[in-house]
C-alpha positions as CSV (number, residue, x, y, z in Angstrom):
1,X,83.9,97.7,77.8
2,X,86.0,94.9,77.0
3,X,88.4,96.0,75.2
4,X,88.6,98.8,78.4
5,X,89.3,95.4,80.5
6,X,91.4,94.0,78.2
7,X,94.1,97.1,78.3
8,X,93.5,96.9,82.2
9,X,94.6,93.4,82.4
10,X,97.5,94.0,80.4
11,X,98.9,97.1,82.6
12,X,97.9,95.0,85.6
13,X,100.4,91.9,84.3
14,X,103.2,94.7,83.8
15,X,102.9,96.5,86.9
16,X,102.5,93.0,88.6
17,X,106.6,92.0,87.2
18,X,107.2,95.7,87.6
19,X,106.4,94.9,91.3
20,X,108.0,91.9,91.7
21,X,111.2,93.3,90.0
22,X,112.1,96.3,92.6
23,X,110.8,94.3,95.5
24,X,113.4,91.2,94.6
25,X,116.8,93.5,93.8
26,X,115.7,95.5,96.8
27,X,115.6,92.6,99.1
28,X,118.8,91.4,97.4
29,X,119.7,95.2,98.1
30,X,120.5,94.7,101.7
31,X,124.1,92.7,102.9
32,X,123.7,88.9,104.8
33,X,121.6,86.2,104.5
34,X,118.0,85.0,106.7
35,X,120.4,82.6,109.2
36,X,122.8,85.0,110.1
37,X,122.2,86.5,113.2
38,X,122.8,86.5,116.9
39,X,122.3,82.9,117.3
40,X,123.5,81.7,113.6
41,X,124.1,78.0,112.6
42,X,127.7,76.7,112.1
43,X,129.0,78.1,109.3
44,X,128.8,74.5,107.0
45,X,125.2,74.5,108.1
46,X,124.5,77.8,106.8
47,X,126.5,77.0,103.6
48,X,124.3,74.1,103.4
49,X,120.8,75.9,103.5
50,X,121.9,78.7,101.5
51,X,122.6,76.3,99.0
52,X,119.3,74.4,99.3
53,X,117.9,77.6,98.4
54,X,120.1,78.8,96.0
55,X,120.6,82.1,98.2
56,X,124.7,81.8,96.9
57,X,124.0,82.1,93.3
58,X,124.3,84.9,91.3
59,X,121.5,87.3,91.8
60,X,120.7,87.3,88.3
61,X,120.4,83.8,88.1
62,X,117.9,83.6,90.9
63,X,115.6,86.6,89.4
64,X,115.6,84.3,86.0
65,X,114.6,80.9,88.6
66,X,112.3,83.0,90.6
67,X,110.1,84.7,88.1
68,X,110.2,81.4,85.7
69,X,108.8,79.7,88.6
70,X,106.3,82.8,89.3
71,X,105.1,82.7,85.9
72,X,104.1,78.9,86.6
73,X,102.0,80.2,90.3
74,X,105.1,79.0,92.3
75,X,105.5,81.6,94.9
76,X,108.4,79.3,96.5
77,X,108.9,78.4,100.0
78,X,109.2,80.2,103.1
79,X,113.4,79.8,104.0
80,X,113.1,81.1,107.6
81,X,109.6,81.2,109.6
82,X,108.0,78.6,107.8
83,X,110.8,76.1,107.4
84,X,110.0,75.1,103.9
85,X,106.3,76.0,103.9
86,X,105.0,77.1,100.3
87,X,104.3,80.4,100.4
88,X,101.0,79.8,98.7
89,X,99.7,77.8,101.8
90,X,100.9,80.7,104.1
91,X,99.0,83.3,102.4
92,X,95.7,81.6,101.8
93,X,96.0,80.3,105.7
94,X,96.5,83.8,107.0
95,X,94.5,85.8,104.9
96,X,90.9,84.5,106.1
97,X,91.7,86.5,109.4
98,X,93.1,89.9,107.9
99,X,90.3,89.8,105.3
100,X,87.3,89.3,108.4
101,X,88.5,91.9,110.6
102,X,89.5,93.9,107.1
103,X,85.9,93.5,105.8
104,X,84.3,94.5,109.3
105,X,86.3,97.4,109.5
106,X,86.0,99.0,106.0
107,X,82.0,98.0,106.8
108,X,81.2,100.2,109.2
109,X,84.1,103.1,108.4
110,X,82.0,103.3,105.0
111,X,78.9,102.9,106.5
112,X,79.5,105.8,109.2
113,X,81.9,107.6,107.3
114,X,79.1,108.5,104.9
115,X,76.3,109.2,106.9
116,X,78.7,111.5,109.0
117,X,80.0,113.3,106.0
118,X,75.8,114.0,104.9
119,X,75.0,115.4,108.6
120,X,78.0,117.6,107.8
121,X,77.6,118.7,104.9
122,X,73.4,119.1,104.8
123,X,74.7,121.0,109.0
124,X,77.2,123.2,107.0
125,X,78.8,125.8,109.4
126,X,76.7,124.7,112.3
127,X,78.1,123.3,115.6
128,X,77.5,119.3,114.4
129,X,79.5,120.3,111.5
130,X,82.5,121.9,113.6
131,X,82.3,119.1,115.8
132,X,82.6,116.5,113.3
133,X,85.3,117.7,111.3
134,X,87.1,118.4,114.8
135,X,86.8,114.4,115.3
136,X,87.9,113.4,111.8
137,X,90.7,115.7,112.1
138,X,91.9,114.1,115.2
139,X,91.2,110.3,113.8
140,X,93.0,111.3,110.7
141,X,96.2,112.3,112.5
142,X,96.7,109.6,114.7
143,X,98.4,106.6,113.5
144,X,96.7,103.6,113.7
145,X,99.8,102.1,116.0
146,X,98.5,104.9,118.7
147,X,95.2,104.2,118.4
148,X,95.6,100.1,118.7
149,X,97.7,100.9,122.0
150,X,95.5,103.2,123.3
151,X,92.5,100.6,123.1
152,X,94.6,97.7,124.2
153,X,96.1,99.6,127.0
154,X,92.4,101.1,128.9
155,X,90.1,98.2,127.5
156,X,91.8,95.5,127.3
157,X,92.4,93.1,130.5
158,X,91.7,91.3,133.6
159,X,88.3,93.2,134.4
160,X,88.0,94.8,131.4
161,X,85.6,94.3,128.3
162,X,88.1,92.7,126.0
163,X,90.2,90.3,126.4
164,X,94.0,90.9,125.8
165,X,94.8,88.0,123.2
166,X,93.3,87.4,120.2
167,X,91.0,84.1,120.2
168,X,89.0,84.2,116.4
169,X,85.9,82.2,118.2
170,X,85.2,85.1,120.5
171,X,83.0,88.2,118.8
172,X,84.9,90.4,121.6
173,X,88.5,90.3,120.4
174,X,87.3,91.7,116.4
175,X,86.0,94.4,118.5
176,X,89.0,96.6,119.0
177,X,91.0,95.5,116.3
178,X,88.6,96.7,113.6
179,X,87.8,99.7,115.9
180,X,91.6,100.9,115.2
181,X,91.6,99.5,111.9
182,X,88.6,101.4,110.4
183,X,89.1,104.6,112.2
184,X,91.7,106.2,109.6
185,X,89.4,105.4,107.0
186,X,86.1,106.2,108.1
187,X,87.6,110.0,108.9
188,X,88.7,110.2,105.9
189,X,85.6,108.9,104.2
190,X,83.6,111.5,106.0
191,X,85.8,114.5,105.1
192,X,85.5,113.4,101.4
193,X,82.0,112.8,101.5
194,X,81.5,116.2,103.4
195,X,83.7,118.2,100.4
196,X,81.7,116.1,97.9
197,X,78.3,116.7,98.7
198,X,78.6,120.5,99.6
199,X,79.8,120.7,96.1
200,X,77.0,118.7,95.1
201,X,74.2,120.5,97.0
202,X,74.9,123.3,94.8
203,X,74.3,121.8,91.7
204,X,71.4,123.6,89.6
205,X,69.8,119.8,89.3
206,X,69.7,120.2,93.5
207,X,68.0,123.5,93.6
208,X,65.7,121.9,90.6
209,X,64.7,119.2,93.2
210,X,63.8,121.3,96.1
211,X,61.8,123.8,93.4
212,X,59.6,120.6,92.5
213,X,59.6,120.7,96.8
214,X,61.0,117.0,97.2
215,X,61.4,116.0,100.8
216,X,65.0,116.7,102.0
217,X,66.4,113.3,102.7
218,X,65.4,112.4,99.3
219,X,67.4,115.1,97.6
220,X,70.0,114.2,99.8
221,X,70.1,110.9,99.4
222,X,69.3,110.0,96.0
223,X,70.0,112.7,94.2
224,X,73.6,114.6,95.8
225,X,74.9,111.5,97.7
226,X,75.2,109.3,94.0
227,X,77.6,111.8,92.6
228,X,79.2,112.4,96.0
229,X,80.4,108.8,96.4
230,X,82.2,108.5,92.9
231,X,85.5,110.2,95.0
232,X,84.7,107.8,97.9
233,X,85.1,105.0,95.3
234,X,88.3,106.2,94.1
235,X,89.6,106.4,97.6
236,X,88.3,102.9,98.5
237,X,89.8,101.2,95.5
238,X,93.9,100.8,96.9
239,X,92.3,101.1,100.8
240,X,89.9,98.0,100.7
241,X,93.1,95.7,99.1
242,X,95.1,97.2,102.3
243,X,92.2,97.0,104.9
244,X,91.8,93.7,103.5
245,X,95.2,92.5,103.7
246,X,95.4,93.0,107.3
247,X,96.8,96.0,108.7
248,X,100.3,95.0,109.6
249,X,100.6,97.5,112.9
250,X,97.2,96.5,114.1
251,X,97.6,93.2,113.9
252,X,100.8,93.6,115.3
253,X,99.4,95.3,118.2
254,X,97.0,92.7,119.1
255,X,98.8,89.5,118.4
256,X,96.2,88.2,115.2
257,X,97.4,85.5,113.2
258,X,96.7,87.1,110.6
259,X,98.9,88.1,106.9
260,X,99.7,91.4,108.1
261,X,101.4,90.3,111.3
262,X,103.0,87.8,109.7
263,X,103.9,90.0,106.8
264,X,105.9,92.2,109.2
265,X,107.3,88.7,110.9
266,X,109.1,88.0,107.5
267,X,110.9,91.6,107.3
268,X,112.3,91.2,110.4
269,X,113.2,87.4,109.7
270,X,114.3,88.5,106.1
271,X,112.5,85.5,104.7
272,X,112.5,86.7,100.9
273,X,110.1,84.1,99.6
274,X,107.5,85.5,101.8
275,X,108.2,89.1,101.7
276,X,108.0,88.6,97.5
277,X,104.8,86.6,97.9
278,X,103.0,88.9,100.1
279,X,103.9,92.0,98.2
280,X,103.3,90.6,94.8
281,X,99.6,89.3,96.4
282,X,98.8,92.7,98.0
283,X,100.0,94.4,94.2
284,X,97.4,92.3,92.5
285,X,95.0,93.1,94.9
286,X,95.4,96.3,94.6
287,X,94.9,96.8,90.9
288,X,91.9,94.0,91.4
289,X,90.3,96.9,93.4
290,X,91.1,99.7,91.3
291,X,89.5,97.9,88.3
292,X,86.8,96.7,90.3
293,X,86.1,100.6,91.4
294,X,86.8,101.8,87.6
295,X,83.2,99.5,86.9
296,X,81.1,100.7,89.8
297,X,81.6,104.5,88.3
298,X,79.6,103.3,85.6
299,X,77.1,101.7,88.2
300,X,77.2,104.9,90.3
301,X,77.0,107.4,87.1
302,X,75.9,105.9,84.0
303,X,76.9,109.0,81.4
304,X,80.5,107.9,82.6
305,X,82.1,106.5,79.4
306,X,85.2,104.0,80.5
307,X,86.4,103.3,77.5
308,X,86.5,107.3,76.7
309,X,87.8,108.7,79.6
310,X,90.9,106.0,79.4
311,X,91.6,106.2,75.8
C-alpha cells in the first residue's frame, strides 16, 4: 500500500508541472496584455506595470521565474482583479464558499442519486423505472447554465421564495444554487447505480441470498449495492474536486463570491497569476480525489488488490 501511494504521489507531482506547463504557454498563447483594452492606461503606464510584473520578458524566462517560485508555494500575485493580491489569499478566501454549496450539493445528489438508482433497478421495467430514467435523462441533458436560469428566473424575487442575491448568512440563497449544482450529478449517479445494480442482482451470490430467504432490502442493500457503488466511486473521484471547486456557471448565475465565479472573472480579465493558480489548485485536487477514491475500493471491496491491479 505504500509503495502504491508512493508511485501515486510521484505521477501526481508530474501531472501537476505537466498542468502548469500547457496552461502557462497557453495563456502566453493568446496576443496582448491584462491592461489593454477599451479603457487602457497611457501607454508609459502600461509599460510600467508590465514591467513590475515582468509580462515583457521573454516567455521562457518567466516559465523558469514562475515555476522556481511555484516550486517554493508562491503562486504570485493577482496583476488585474486583485491589484497585487497573492493568489494564495484569493484562493483560500474564495474557496470556503464553492466548497459549502459544493459539499451540500454532491450530498444530497449522492444521497438521492443512489436510492433512485435502487428503486430503479430492484422496479426494473416497471412504470417507476421508466419514469425515473425519463427524469435523469432530461437532468443529464440540460446544462447546468439552463437549469440555474431557469430557478433564478420563476423562484427567485420580490414575492418569491428565494431571494435574488446571494447573502452566505441566509440558509435560503444555498438553496437553488446547490439545487442546479447537484442536479447533473445526481442523474448521473442514479443511471450508474441503476446499470450497476441490475448487473449485480444477477450475481449467483444474489440468488444465493434470496435461496437462504433474506429480507429484500437486505440483499439489496448490503449485499448488491457494495459492489454497485465501486463505479459510483470512480465517477465521484474528478466530480467532487469540480463540485467542490465551485461550479463556475452556477456561481456565475447567482452572483456567489465564490472560486468559481471568480475563476471565470480572471479569464475574462486575463489575469494569468490567477488563472495558473486556480487551475494548478483544481489539478491537485483532482488527483487528491482520484487517490482518495483509489483507497475506498479497498474499503468498499476488500479482495481489491491496489498494488496489483496498478502494477
Amino acid at each position: 500500500m505504500a509503495k502504491y501511494i508512493l508511485k501515486r504521489v510521484l505521477m501526481a507531482l508530474v501531472t501537476v508541472f505537466v498542468v502548469a506547463s500547457l496552461t502557462f504557454f497557453l495563456m502566453k498563447a493568446v496576443p496582448g496584455n491584462p491592461y489593454i483594452g477599451e479603457k487602457s492606461p497611457p501607454p508609459s503606464v502600461v509599460a510600467a506595470i508590465t514591467a513590475k510584473y515582468g509580462l515583457d520578458r521573454p516567455k521562457i524566462e518567466q516559465y523558469g521565474i514562475y515555476m522556481g517560485n511555484l516550486l517554493k508555494g508562491d503562486l504570485g500575485e493577482s496583476v488585474k482583479l486583485g491589484k497585487g493580491r497573492p493568489v494564495i489569499d484569493i484562493i483560500t478566501t474564495m474557496f470556503p464558499t464553492s466548497a459549502k454549496i459544493g459539499a451540500i450539493a454532491l450530498s444530497w445528489a449522492v444521497v438521492v442519486g443512489v436510492l433512485l438508482g435502487c428503486v430503479s433497478a430492484y422496479n426494473r421495467g416497471k412504470a417507476a423505472d421508466s419514469a425515473l430514467r425519463v427524469v435523469c435523462t432530461v437532468g443529464i441533458s440540460m446544462p447546468s447554465f439552463v437549469v440555474a436560469t431557469l430557478l433564478l428566473l420563476l423562484l427567485c424575487g420580490a414575492g418569491k421564495p428565494f431571494p435574488t442575491l446571494f447573502d452566505a448568512e441566509l440558509w435560503q440563497s444555498y438553496v437553488l444554487p446547490c439545487g442546479a449544482l447537484g442536479l447533473y450529478p445526481m442523474c448521473y449517479i442514479a443511471r450508474q447505480t441503476r446499470t450497476s445494480m441490475l448487473d449485480a442482482l444477477n450475481q449467483e451470490y444474489i440468488k444465493t441470498a434470496r435461496a437462504k430467504g433474506l429480507a429484500t432490502p437486505r440483499i439489496v442493500l448490503k449485499h448488491a449495492l457494495r459492489n454497485a457503488l465501486i463505479p459510483v466511486l470512480t465517477y465521484l473521484g474528478p466530480q467532487i474536486a469540480f463540485t467542490l471547486c465551485g461550479g463556475f456557471v452556477v456561481e456565475t448565475v447567482f452572483t456567489i463570491p465564490g472560486l468559481g465565479r471568480y475563476f471565470v472573472q480572471s479569464i475574462t480579465a486575463r489575469d494569468y497569476p490567477v488563472i495558473m493558480g486556480t487551475t494548478i489548485f483544481l489539478a491537485a485536487f483532482v488527483i487528491l480525489m482520484n487517490l482518495l477514491v483509489d483507497l475506498l475500493y479497498k474499503v468498499v471491496d476488500p479482495r481489491i488488490n491496489l498494488g496489483k491491479e496498478n502494477g
